[in-house]
C-alpha positions as CSV (number, residue, x, y, z in Angstrom):
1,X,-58.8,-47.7,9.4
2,X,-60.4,-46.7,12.8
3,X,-59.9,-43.4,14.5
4,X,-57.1,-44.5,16.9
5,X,-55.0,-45.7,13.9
6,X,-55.4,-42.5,11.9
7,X,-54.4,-40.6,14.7
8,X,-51.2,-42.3,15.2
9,X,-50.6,-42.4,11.2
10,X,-50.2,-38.9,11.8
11,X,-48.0,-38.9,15.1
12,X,-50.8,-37.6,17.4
13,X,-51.2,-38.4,20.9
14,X,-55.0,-38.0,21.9
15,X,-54.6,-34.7,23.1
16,X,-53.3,-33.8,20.1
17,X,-56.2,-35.2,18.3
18,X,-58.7,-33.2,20.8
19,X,-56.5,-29.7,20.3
20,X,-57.3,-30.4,16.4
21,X,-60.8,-31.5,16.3
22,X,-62.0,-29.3,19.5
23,X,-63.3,-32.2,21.1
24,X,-62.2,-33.5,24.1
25,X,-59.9,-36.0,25.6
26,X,-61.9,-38.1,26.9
27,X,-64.5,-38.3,23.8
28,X,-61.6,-39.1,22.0
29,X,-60.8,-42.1,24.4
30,X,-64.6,-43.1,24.1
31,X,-64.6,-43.1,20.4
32,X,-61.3,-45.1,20.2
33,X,-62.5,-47.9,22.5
34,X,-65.4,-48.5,20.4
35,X,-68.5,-46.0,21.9
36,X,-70.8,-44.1,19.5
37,X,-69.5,-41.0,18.2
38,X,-71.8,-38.3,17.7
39,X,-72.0,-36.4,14.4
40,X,-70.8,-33.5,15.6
41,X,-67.9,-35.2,16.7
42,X,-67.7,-37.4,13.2
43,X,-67.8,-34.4,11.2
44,X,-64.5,-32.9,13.0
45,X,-62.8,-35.7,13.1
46,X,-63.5,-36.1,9.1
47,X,-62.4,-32.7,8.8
48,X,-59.2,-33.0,10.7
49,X,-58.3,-36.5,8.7
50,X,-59.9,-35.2,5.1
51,X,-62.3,-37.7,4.6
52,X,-65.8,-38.0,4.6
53,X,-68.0,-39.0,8.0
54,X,-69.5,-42.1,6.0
55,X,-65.9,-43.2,5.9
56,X,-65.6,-42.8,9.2
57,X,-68.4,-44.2,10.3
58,X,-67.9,-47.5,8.0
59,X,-64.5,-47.5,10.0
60,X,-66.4,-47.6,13.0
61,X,-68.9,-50.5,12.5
62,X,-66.2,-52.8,11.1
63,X,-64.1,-52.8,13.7
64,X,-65.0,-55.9,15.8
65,X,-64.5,-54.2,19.7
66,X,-67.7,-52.0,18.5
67,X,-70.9,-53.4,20.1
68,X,-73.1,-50.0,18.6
69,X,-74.6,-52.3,15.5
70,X,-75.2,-50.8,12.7
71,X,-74.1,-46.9,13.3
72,X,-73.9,-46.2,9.8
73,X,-77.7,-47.3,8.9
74,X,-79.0,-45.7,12.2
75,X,-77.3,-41.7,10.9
76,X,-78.9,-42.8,7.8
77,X,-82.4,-43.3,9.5
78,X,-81.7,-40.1,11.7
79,X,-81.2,-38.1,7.8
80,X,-84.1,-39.6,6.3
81,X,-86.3,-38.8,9.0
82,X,-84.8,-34.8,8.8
83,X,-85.2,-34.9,5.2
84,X,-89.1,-36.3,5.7
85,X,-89.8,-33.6,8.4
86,X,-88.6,-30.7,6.2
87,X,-90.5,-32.6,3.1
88,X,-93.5,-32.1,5.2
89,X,-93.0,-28.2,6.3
90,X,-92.3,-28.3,2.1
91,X,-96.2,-29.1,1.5
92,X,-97.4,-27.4,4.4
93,X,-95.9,-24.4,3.2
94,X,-97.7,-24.5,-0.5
95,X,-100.7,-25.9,0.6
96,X,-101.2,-22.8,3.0
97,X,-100.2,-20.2,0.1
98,X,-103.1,-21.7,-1.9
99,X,-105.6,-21.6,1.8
100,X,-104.9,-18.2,2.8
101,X,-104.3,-16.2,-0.7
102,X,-107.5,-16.7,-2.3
103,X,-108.5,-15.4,1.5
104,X,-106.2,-12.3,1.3
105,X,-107.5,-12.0,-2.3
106,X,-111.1,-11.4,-1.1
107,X,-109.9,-9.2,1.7
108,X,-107.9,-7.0,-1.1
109,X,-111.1,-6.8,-3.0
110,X,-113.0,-5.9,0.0
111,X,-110.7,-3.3,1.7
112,X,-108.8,-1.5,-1.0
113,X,-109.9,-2.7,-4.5
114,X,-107.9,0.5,-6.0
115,X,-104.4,-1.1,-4.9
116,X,-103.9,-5.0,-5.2
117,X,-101.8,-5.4,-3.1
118,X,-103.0,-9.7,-2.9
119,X,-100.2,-10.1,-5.9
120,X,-97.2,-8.4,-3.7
121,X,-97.9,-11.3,-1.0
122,X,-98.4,-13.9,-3.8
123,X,-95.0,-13.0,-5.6
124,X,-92.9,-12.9,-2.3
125,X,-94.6,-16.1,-0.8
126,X,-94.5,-17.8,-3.9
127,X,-90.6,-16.9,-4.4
128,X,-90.4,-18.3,-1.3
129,X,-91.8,-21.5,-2.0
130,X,-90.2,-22.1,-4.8
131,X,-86.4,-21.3,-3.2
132,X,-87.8,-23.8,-0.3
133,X,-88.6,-26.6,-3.6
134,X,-84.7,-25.9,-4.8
135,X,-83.6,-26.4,-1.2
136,X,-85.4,-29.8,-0.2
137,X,-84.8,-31.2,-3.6
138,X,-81.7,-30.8,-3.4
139,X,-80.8,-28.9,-6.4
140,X,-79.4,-25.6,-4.1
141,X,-77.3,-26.7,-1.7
142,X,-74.6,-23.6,-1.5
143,X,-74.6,-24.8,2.7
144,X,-74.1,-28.4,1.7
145,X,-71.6,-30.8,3.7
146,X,-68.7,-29.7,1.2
147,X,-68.9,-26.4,2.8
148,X,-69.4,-27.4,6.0
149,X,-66.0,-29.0,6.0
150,X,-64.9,-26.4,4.5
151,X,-65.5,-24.0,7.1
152,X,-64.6,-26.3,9.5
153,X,-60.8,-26.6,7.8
154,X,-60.7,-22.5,7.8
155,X,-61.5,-22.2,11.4
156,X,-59.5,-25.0,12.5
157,X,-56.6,-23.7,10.3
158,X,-56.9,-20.3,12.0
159,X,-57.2,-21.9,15.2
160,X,-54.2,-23.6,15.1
161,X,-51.6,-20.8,14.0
């Protein structure tokens, strides 16, 4: 079901729709004739219809007006290449705590060897690191996409009365 026929399942006009989502009328127009809709865009119109922007986006590439290919796989390539970037700043973080401490080790050694202060740094970094492992791995996501819809629904909800 695309956009346009959600909209009228729920006895919108397009304005409606834009009051709802905070989008405009005339992105609404574009999405409902078939142009690419950003995410931004997808993820208030998922939260305004409760569903989920791969849904949405599925709805999108099967409808046959939409000349955009395969939307779906291209937001999937956009993700993966996000999630390979912050895999990368991941290593690069590690790999620098285990450069620069034995460094700051020395220096400790060298400038104050009555205070060592080298394990302060290596706790906090390290802590830091390993919140940053949780985070990219995916086993701590508190600011997931749950939540962002979520929020979305509060403000919208608050918005609107």
């Amino acid at each position: 079901m695309g956009i346009q026929e959600r909209r009228l399942e729920h006895g919108w006009s397009q304005e409606d729709l834009a009051l709802h989502t905070g989008l405009s009328v005339r992105t609404i127009q574009r999405i409902e004739t078939g142009k690419r809709a950003s995410l931004e865009s997808l993820k208030s119109l998922a939260a305004v219809f409760e569903t989920s922007v791969s849904e949405l986006v599925e709805d999108q590439t099967m409808t046959p007006e939409n000349k955009t290919g395969d939307y779906f796989n291209e937001l999937a390539e956009k993700e993966a290449i996000e999630h390979v970037k912050n895999v990368k700043a991941f290593h690069m973080n590690w790999t620098s705590f285990l450069v620069i401490l034995p460094l700051l080790y020395i220096l400790n050694i060298q400038l104050s060897p009555e205070f060592m202060w080298v394990w302060l740094v290596a706790l906090c970094w390290g802590a830091a690191i390993g919140l940053h492992a949780l985070v990219i791995f995916g086993m701590f996501s508190l600011f997931g996409a749950e939540w962002e819809q979520r929020e979305f629904r509060k403000r919208m909800n608050r918005h609107n009365r």
